[in-house]
N, C-alpha and C positions, 0 to 999 in steps of 0.2 A: 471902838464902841462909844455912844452916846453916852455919857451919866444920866440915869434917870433915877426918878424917883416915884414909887405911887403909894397914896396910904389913904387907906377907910376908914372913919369913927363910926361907927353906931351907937348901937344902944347895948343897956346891959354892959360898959366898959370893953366892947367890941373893939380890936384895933386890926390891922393887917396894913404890912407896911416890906414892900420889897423897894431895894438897892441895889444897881450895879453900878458900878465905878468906872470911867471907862479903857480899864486891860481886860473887863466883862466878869468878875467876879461880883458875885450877888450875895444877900441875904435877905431873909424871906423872913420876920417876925411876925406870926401869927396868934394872937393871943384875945383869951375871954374870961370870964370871970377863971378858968381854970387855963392857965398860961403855957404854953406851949413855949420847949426851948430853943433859939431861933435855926434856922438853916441856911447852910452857904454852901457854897461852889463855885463852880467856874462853869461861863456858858460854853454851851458847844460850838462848832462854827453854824451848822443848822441854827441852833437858836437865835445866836445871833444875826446871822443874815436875817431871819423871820422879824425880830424884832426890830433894825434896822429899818427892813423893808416898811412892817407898821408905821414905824415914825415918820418914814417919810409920805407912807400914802397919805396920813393923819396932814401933814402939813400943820398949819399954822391952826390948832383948834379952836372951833367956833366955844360958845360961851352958851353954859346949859345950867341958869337960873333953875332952882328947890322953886318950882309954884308955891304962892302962897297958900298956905293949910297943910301941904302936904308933909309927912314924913317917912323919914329913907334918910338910907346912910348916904354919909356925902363922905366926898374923896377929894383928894387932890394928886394932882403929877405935877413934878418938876423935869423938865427935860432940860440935857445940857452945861455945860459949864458953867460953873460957880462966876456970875459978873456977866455971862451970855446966857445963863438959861431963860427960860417959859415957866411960868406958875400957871397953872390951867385950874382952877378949881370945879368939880361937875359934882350933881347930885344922880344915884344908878338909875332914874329915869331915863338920864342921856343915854344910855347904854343901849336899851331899843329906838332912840331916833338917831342916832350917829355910826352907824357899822364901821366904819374906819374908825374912832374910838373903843368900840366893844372889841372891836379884834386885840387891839393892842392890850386892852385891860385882860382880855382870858389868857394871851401869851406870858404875862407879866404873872398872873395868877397859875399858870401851871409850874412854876418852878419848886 
């Protein structure tokens, strides 16, 4: 498995923040003003091939600048080993003009 990383700040102390490492073991930190306690497991081979496959259609991600005025949560992913990974920063705008970024993002959020 790839190491990845994704996590959302909003508003309101909004955070969501999933980890896999890569033997595919995750954690899913979801938390708001009222904190959620976090969740792990191990992926499945399904999941993992899916998410895999994501990363790879995603390739190298294009860069999806917050317009200025606007507000929306902004996210970041790290994919990759620690000294070879990708910092992708997007704001959820990208999310309806990128479908090979939305997919990855909903797989990463269903866990």
């Amino acid at each position: 498995m790839v190491p990845i990383k994704y996590q959302i700040v909003g508003e309101e102390d909004y955070a969501f923040v999933v980890e896999i490492d890569n033997s595919g073991k995750f954690v899913v930190q979801d938390g708001t003003y009222t904190t959620e306690p976090p969740r792990s497991g191990q992926l499945s081979s399904s999941q993992e091939a899916d998410i895999l496959g994501a990363i790879e259609e995603l390739g190298i991600p294009l860069q999806h600048d917050m317009p200025e005025g606007a507000s929306a949560f902004q996210a970041k992913m790290i994919i990759g080993e620690k000294g070879k990974s990708v910092t992708y920063p997007f704001w959820e705008g990208a999310l309806e003009e990128d479908p090979k970024l939305n997919k990855l993002v909903r797989l990463l959020e269903l866990l």
